[in-house]
N, C-alpha and C positions, 0 to 999 in steps of 0.2 A: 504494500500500500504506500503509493508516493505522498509523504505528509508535506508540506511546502516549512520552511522554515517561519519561525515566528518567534525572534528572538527576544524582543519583549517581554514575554510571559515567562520565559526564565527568571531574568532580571526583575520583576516586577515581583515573585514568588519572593525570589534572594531577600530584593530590600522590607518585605512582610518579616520576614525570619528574623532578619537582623534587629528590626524595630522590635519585636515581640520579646527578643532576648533581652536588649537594652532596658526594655520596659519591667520584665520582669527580675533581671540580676543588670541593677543601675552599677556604672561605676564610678566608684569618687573621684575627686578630682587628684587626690594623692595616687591614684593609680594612672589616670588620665595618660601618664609618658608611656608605661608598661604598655598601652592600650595601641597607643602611636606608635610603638616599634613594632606588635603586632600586627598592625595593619599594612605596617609598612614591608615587612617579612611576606605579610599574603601578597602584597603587591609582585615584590618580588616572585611570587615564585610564579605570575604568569609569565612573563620571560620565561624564566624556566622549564616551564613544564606547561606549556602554550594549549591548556582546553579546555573548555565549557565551565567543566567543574570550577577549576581556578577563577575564572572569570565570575563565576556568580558568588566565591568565595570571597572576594575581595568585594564584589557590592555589597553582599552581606557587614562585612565588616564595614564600611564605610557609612550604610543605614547606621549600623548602630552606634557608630561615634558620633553621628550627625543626631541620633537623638538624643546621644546622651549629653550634649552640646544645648539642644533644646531644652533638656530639662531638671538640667545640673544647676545650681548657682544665679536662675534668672533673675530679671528685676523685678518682677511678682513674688518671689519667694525674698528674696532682700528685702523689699518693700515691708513685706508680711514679719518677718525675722525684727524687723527696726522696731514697728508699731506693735509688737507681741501679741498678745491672743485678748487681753480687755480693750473694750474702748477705749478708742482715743478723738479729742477734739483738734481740727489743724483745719488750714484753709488750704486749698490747692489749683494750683494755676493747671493748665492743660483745654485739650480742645475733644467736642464729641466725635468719637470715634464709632460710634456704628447712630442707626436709625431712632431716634425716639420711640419708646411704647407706651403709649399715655393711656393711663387708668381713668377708671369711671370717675375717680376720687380727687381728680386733675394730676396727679405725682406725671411726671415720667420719669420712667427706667431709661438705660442709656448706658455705654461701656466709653470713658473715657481718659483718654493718654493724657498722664502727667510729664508736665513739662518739671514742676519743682514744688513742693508741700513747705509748710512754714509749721511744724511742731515745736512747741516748748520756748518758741521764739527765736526760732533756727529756721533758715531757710537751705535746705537740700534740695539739689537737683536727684532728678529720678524720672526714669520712659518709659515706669512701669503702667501699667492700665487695672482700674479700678471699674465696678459699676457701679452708679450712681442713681438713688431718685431723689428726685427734686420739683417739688412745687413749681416747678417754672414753665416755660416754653423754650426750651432747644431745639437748635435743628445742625444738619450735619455740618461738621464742619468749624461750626462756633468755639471760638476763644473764649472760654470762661474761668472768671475765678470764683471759687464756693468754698464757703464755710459751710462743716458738717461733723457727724462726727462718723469717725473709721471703726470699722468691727468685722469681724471674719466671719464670711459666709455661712451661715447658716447651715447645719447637714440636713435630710431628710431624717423627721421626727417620727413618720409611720409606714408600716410596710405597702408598696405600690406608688407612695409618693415621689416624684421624679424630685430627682439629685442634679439640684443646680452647683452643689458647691462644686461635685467632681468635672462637670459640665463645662464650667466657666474656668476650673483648674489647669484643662486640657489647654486654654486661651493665655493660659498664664495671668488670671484673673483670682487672686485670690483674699482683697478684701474688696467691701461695699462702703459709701460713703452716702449716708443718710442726711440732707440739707432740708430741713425743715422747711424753714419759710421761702416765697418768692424772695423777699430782698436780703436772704442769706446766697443769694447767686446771682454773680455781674457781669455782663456781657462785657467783654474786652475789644473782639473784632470778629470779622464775619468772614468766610472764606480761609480757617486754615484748615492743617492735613493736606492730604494726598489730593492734589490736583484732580487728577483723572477721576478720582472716586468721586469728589466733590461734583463733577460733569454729570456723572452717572447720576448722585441722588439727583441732580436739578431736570436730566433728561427723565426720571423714571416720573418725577413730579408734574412734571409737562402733560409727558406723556398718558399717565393715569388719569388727569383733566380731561384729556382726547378722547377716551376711550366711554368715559362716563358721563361726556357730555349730556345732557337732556335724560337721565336715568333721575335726577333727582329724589325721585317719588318711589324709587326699587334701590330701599341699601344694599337688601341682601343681594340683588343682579350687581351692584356696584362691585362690593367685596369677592363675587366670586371671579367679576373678569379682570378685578384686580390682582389677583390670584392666578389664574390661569393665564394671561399675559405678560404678568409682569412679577410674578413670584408674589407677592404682598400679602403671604397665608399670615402676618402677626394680627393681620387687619380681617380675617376670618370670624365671624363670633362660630364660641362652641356647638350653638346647637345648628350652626351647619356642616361643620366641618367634619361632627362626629359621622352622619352617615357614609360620609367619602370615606371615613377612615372602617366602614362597617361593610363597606362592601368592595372595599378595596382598591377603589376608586381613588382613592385620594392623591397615589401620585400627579395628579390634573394639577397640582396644587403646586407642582415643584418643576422647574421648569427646567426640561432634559431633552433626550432626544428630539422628541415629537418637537415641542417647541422652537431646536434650535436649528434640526429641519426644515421644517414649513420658512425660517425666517430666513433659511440659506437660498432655498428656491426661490422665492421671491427676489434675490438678492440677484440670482443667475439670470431669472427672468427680464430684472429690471438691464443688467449686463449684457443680455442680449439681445433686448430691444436698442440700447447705445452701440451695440456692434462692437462689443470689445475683443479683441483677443482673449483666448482660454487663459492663458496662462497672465495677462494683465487684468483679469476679470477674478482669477485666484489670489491673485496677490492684493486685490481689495476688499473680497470677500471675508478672508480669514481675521485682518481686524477689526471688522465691522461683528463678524461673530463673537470676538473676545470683548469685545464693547458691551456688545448685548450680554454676557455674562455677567458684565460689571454691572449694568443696567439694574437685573434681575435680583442684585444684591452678593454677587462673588459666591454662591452656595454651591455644592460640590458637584453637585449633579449637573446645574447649569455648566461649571467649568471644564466637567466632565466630557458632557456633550460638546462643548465648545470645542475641547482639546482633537475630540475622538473625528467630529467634521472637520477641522482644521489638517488635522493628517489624511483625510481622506482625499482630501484638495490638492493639499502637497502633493499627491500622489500622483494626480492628474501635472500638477507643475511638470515636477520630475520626470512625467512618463511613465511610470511602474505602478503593477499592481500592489493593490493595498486588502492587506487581512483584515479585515474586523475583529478577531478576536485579538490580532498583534496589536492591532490598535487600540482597542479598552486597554490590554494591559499596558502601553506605551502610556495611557490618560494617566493611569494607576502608577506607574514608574514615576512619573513627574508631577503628580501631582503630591504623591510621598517626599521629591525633595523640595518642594515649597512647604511641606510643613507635614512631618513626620509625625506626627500627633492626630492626622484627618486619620490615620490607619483604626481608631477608637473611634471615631465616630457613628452612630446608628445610620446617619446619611449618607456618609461615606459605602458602607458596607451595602446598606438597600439599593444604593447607586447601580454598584457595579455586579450587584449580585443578579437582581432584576436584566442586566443588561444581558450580563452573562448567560445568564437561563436563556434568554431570547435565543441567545447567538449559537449555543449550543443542542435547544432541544425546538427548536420552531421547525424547523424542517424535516428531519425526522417526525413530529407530531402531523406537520400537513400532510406528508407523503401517508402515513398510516392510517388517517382520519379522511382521507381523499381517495384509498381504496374502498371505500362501503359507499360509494356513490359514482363509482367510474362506470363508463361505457364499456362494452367489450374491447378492448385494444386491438382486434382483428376484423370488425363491425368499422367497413370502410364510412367516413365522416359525409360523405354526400347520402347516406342511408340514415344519420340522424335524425329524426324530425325536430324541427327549430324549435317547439314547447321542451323538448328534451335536450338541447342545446343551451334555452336559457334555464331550465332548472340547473342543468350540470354545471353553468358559471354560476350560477347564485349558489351553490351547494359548496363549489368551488373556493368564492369568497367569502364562505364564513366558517370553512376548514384553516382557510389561512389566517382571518381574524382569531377564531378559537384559539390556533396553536399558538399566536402572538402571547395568546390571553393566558393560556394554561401553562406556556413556557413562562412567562414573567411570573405568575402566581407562584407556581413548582419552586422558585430561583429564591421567591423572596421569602414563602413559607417558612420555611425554618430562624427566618431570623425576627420574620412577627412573633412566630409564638415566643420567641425569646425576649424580644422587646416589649410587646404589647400584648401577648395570654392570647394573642385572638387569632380563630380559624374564620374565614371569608369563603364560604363555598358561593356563595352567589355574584362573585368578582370575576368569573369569566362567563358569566352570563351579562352583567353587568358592562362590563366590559366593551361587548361585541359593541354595543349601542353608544355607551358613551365617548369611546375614543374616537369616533370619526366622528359625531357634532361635537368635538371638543377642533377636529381639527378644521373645520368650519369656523366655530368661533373666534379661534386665534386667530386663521387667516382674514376675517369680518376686523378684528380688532386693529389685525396690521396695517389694512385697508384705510380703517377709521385715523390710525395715525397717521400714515404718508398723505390723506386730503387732507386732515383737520390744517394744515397749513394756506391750504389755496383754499377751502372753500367749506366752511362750519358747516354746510347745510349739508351738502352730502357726507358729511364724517354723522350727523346726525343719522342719516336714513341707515348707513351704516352699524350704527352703535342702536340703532331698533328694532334690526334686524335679529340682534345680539341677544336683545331682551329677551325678545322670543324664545330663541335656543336656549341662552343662558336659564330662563324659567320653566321648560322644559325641562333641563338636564335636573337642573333641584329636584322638579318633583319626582320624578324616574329614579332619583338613588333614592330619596326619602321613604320612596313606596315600596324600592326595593329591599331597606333595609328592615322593612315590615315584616316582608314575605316570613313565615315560618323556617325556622332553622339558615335563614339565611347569614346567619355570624352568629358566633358563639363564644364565649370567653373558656380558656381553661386553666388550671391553679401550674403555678411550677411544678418542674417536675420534684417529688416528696418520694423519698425512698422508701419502701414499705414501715411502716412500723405499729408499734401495738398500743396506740393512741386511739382512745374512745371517745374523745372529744377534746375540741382544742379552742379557746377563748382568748379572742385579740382585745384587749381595754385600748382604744387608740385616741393617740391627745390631737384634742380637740379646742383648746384649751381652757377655758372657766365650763364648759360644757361636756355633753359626754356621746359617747357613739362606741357600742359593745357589739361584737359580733361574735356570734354561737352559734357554732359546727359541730355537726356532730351525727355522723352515715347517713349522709345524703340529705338531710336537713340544717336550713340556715338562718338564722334570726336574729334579729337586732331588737338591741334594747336601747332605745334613742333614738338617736340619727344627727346630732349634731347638727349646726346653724347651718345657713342657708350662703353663707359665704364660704364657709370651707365644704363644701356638698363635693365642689368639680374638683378640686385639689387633695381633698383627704378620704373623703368616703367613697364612692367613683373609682377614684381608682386605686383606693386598697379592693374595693371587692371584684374588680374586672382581676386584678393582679390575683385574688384568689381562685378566683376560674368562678366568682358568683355572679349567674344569669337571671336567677329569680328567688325575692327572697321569700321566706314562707310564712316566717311570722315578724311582726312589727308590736313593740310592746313602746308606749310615749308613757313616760314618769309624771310629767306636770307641764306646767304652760310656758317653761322660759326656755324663751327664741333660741337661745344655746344650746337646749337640748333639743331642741323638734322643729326648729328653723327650718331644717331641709327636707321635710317628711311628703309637702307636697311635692317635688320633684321627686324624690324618690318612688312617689307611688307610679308617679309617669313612667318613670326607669325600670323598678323592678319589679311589679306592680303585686304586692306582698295579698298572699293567699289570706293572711288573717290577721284582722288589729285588736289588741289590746288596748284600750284606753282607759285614763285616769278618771274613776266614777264621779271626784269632786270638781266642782262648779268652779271658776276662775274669771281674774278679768282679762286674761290672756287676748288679745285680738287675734294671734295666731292660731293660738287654740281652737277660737270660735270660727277662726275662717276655715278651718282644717272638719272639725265639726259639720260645717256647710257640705266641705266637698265630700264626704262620708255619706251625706245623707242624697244629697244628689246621684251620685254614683252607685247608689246605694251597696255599700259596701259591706261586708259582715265585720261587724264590730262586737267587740266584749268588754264590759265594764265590771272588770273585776274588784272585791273587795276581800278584805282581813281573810286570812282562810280558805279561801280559792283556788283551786290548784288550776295545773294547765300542763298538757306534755309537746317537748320541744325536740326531743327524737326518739328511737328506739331505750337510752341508755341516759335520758336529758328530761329531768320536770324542772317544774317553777311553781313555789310557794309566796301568794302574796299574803304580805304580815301585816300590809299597812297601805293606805286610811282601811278603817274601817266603813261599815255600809253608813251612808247619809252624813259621813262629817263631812265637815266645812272649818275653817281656818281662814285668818285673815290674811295668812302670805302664800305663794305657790309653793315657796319650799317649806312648809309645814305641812301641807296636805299631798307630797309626792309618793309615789307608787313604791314599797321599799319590796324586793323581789330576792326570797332567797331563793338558788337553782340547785339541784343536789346532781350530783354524778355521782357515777358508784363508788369511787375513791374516796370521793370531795364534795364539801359543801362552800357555797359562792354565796357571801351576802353583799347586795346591791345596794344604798343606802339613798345614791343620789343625791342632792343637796340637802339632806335631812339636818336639821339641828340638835338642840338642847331638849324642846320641846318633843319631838318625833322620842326622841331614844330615851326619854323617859317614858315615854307611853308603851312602845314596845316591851320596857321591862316591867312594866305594870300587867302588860295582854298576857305574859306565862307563854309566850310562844316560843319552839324550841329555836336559839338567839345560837347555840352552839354551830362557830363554822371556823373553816379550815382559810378559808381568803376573805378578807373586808375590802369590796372595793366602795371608792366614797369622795364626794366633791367636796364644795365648801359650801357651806350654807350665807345667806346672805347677809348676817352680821358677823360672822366671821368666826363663832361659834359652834364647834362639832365635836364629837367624838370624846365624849363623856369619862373620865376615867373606871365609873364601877359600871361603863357599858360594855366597855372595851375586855372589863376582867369576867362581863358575863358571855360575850362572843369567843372568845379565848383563840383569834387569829393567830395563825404562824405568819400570815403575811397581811401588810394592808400595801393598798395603791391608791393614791391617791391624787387628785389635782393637783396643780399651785400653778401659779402666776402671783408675777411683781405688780402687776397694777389691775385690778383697785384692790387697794390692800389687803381688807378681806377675802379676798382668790386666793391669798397667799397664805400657806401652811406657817403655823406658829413655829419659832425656834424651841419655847419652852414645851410644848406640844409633842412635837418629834423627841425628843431627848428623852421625854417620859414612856412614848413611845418604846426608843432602844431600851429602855430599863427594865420595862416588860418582858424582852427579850422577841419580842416582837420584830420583824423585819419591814423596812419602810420602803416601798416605791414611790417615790415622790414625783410625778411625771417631769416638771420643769427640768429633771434632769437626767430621767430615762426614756423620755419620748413614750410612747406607746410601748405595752407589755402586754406578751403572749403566755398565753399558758396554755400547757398540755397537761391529759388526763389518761395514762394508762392504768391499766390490772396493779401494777407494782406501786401507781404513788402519781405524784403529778412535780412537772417544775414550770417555774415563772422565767423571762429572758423579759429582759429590757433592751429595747429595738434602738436607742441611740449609745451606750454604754458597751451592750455586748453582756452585761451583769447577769449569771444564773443565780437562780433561789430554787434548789430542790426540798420536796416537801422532806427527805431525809436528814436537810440539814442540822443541825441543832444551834 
C-alpha cells in the first residue's frame, strides 16, 4: 500500500510528547543547563545517525524546553510570589488586553497587561497580566490606571463547577484585581496594545453593526449571527446556547473550517472576477484569512482553520499536492510553538479532534452508507429512470452529509463525555439540516458586510433574509433538543465500589442545595438561589450524569435556599415535591406555590413525624414544624429532615435556631445521628450546647461566610465544638463535602481541601 509521506504528523505527535513530559516532570531552573546539553546531545546525534526517529527526538526535546520556558519563573507566577496569597490593595497602570464581558450588575470582566503596580508605595514595573472587574466601561485596547484590590483566583468550591483559576493559569493569569467603584479607574489613553489586534476588535465592531442592522426587535437573531459570523459566543445568553450544546450543534458557534471556507471562496471568487493570477490571488488571500482569524477573536479553531487553508493555498502557490491530514497536523505543529500550553486546552483538543475524525472516517462512512442505496454497477446508466436518478443523488447527499456528521461526532465523542458528561445522539440528525443553512447564513452575513459599505439598504434585505434562517435554525435545535433521548448527561467514570448511597452538601453559600443518591434514585433537599442555579447546581448535576430529578424536598421560604427551584423544575422536572406545610411571607414561596398549582403538580406537605422513602436503602424522617404551627420568622418554622441509611443517620437542621432545637428536644424525637449538617440561623444563633450532646454527631458541616456576620460560624462556637471531640466542616473552607455510605461505615471529603473524615476515625 503506497502511503504518501506526511511528515507533519510525526513532528506534531513528537512536540504532544514532549509538552506532556514537561508538563508533567517540570524542570527547575537549577537543572535548566543539564537540560540544554541534552538537547543539545539529541541535536547532535541527527548528524549522526540521520532518521526519522532522531529527528522527532530532538522536537520532542525542544517542545519540552520550550515549555518549560513557558512555564518556569513567568511574570504571572512573580507577580503572584510578590503579592503572596492575602489580599492586597495597589493601583496598576496597564492597558485591556482581551474583550470586555459586562455583567447584568454593570462590572466588567477583562484580562489586563501590567505595564507597572505601585504597592506599599513602591512602584514596580511588571508585563505580567491580571483579570480584572470593574464598574467601568473599557474597551480594547485602553490605557488605564485602577485602584483595586489583588487576590488569587478563586478554585472551584463544588464538584462540576468549571475551574477558572486552572483556566486563566494556563494564560499565565494568576491573580484578579477587584476595583470597586467607577472612579477607582482612569482612562489614560485610547489605542494601546497590539496594533493589529486593536484593527481587528474595531473591524469585528463594524462589522457586527453590518450584520444586525435592522434586527433590532430579535436579540436572540442578533446574538446568534453574532456568533456564527463573527465568533461572539461571550455574547450568547445560556438559555440559547444550551441546546447547541445538547444537540451538538454548537460548534456553529466557533468559527473553523466551515466559516473560514465559505470566507476563502468568496475571497477567490471576488479574485477572479479582478482576473488575478493564481498565484497573486494566493498571496492575498492567505492574509486576509489570518485577519479574519484575528477578527473572530485569535481562538484556536479559527487559527486553526486559518493555518490549515492557508497551507492548502501555499500548495497551489508552490505547485504541489497538499494532504489534509499533513496539514491539520502542520496547524497543530505551529500552533504548539506559539504557545505550548493550547496542547491543554478543551478547544484546542475539540478542534483538531472533530477535524481529524472528518478526515479520517468520512469517506470510509460515505462509501459504506452509499452501498445500501447504489444502483446495480452493471445496470448500464441510460437504463436508469430519472425518478431513480434523483433519488440516488438525494440518497447520495445525505450519505455524505451523514458521514460529515457521524465522522465529526465519532472524533469529538470521547472528549464530550470527558469535558461535559454528555452523549448527543441526535447531532447527526441535527446536523444534516443545520450545517448547510448555517452555511447560507454566513455566506447572507458576508454578503451583508461587503454592501453595508455602498448601500445600507440592501445589506438590510440581506440581514432579513438572515432572520428568517437564523429563527428557523433556533427553533429546529430547540425542538430538537426536546425530542426524547435526544442528549443525555452521564456521571464520570466511578470505579465499582460498595457505596449505598452517596451525599454531596454543596456551598452555596449562606444557602443550601443537598443532593441524595442512592440506586438509581436522586433528590435534593433545597436547590439553592437563583443566581448560583447555572454555575453550581446545573452543572454539579449534569457532571453527575443527573437527567431527572425524583424528589424535591424546599425547607422554608428564603431565596437562598429555593431561589432556583423554579428553573429547576423547567430543567429536571422532579417526579415529586415536598413542601414546607407552614404559611410564610416568602414572595418566592408564594410565586412557586402558584406554579404548583397551575401545573398542577403532586405536592406533599409534610409535618412532625412523617416519613417519606428516597431509595431502595434511603428514608426521611420529618421532626419539624409540627402540623399547623406558624412562627414569626422562616427560619423558625423550616422543615428539619433526619435521612437514615443503613450505616448512618443525616440530620438536616437548615437554618434552624435556638428556638427550633429546643423544641425538638422537648418532641422526644429520636435526635441521635451520626452527621449534623446545618446553616446559620438569622441572628446568628444555633447549635445549642445540650443539643449538640443530645444528637451526639461525629461530624457536623456547616455554612459560614464573612458577611453579614451572622452567616459566619462563631470562633467561641467551633472551639467548643473541637472539645466535644466533635469534627467540624466548616464550608468557607472546605467548599462542598461529599459523603459516602457503604456496608462497613461511611466517610466525609471536603471538595476544596482534599480533607477525609472517616466514620472510623476517632
Amino acid at each position: 500500500m503506497n502511503i504518501p509521506r506526511q511528515p507533519f504528523v510525526g513532528l506534531a505527535i513528537a512536540a504532544a510528547v514532549g509538552i506532556i513530559l514537561a508538563d508533567y516532570f517540570p524542570v527547575a531552573i537549577s537543572h535548566w543547563l543539564f537540560a540544554g546539553i541534552l538537547f543539545v546531545a539529541c541535536a547532535s546525534a541527527v548528524f549522526v545517525w540521520a532518521k526519522l526517529g532522531s529527528t522527532y527526538l530532538v522536537v520532542a526535546a525542544a517542545f519540552f524546553l520550550i515549555h518549560n520556558f513557558r512555564t518556569a519563573d513567568t511574570a504571572g507566577s512573580k507577580l503572584a510570589e510578590r503579592l503572596s496569597e492575602r489580599p492586597r490593595t495597589l493601583r496598576a497602570t496597564g492597558f485591556v488586553s482581551s474583550e470586555p464581558k459586562f455583567a447584568a450588575n454593570g462590572f466588567a470582566t477583562f484580562l489586563f497587561s501590567l505595564e507597572s503596580i505601585e504597592l506599599e508605595e513602591r512602584t514596580e514595573p511588571t508585563n505580567a497580566t491580571v483579570q480584572v472587574r470593574w464598574h467601568g466601561n473599557p474597551e480594547f485596547g485602553d490605557e488605564l490606571k485602577l485602584f483595586g484590590t489583588a487576590e488569587p483566583i478563586a478554585p472551584p468550591r463544588n464538584p462540576g463547577e468549571f475551574d477558572m483559576r486552572s483556566y486563566l493559569a494556563r494564560q499565565d493569569v494568576r491573580r484578579s484585581l477587584f476595583v470597586r467603584y467607577p472612579e477607582d479607574g482612569a482612562l489614560v489613553r485610547k489605542g494601546a496594545g497590539n496594533p493589529i489586534l486593536r484593527m481587528a476588535q474595531t473591524s469585528r465592531a463594524w462589522m457586527q453593526s453590518a450584520i444586525c442592522r435592522g434586527l433590532g426587535d430579535s436579540p436572540e437573531v442578533q446574538n446568534f449571527l453574532g456568533g456564527i459570523a463573527l465568533g461572539l459566543r461571550h455574547q450568547t445568553p445560556e438559555d440559547i446556547e444550551e441546546p447547541f450544546q445538547q444537540t451538538g450543534t454548537l460548534h456553529l458557534f466557533a468559527v473553523a473550517g466551515l466559516h473560514v471556507g465559505i470566507v476563502a471562496q468568496l475571497l477567490w471568487i471576488l479574485a477572479t472576477i479582478a482576473r488575478l493570477p493564481r498565484k497573486w490571488a494566493t498571496a492575498l488571500i492567505i492574509p486576509c484569512l489570518l485577519f479574519y482569524a484575528a477578527v473572530t477573536g485569535l481562538h484556536v479553531s479559527s487559527v486553526r482553520a486559518a493555518v490549515m487553508c492557508s497551507i492548502l493555498l501555499a500548495g497551489i502557490f508552490a505547485e504541489r499536492k497538499v494532504f489534509a491530514f499533513n496539514s491539520l497536523a502542520a496547524a497543530a505543529f505551529f500552533l504548539l510553538g506559539w504557545n505550548t500550553n493550547e496542547f491543554f486546552a478543551a478547544g484546542f483538543q475539540l478542534s483538531f479532534a472533530v477535524v481529524g475524525g472528518i478526515i479520517l472516517l468520512e469517506n470510509p462512512l460515505s462509501r459504506w452508507l452509499q452501498r445500501f442505496g447504489a444502483t446495480d454497477p452493471f445496470l448500464p446508466r441510460n437504463l436508469v429512470s430519472r425518478s431513480r436518478r434523483v433519488v440516488g443523488n438525494g440518497y447520495s447527499w445525505i450519505c455524505r452529509g451523514g458521514s460529515v456528521s457521524l465522522a465529526a461526532w465519532a472524533g469529538s465523542l470521547p472528549l464530550i463525555l470527558w469535558y461535559f458528561h454528555l452523549i448527543t445522539p441526535s447531532s447527526v440528525f441535527a446536523n444534516l439540516l443545520v450545517v448547510p443553512l448555517a452555511f447560507f447564513i454566513l455566506a447572507i452575513a458576508l454578503l451583508s458586510i461587503v454592501t453595508a459599505p455602498i448601500t445600507s439598504a440592501i445589506s438590510v434585505i440581506f440581514n432579513n433574509a438572515n432572520w428568517a434562517l437564523a429563527s428557523g435554525v433556533i427553533a429546529f435545535v430547540h425542538w430538537s433538543a426536546q425530542l426524547p433521548l435526544s442528549h443525555y448527561y452521564v456521571p464520570a467514570i466511578d470505579w465499582p465500589s460498595r457505596s449505598v448511597a452517596k451525599i454531596c452538601v454543596l456551598d452555596v453559600g449562606a444557602g443550601a442545595a443537598v443532593h441524595i443518591h442512592g440506586r438509581g434514585e436522586d433528590w435534593l433537599l433545597d436547590c439553592g438561589s437563583a443566581r448560583d442555579y447555572d454555575r453550581v447546581l446545573r452543572s454539579y448535576l449534569h457532571a453527575t450524569g443527573v437527567n431527572r430529578v425524583d424528589g424535591l424536598l424546599l425547607s422554608h421560604g428564603d431565596s437562598l435556599h429555593i431561589g432556583a427551584a423554579e428553573t429547576l423544575l423547567a430543567d429536571f422536572a422532579p417526579s415529586l415535591l415536598i413542601d414546607n406545610s407552614a404559611l410564610d411571607r416568602s414572595t418566592v414561596h408564594h410565586r412557586l406555590r402558584e406554579t404548583f398549582s397551575s401545573k398542577r403538580m403532586k405536592v406533599l406537605k409534610l409535618s412532625a413525624g412523617d416519613k417519606f422513602e428516597i431509595g431502595p436503602d434511603i428514608s426521611g424522617t420529618v421532626l419539624f414544624p409540627p402540623r399547623k404551627f406558624a412562627a414569626t420568622t422562616a427560619d423558625d418554622q423550616v422543615v428539619v429532615v433526619q435521612v437514615t441509611v443503613k450505616t448512618a443517620k443525616i440530620l438536616f437542621l437548615s437554618d434552624s435556631g435556638y428556638a427550633t432545637e429546643e423544641m425538638l428536644l422537648g418532641s422526644k424525637s429520636e435526635l441521635r445521628s451520626d452527621i449534623l449538617v446545618k446553616g446559620q440561623h438569622h441572628s446568628g444563633n444555633s447549635g445549642l450546647d445540650k443539643f449538640l450532646d443530645v444528637v451526639q454527631p461525629r461530624l457536623i458541616i456547616a455554612t459560614s461566610r464573612d458577611f453579614p456576620q451572622q452567616e459566619r460560624i462563631q470562633d467561641a462556637w467551633a472551639e467548643r465544638v473541637r472539645t466535644k471531640g466533635i469534627k467540624l466542616f466548616r464550608q468557607d473552607e472546605t467548599g462542598a463535602v461529599q459523603l459516602e455510605f457503604n456496608p462497613d461505615g461511611w466517610q466525609a471529603r471536603a471538595y476544596v481541601t482534599g480533607e477525609t473524615f472517616r466514620s472510623a476515625n476517632r
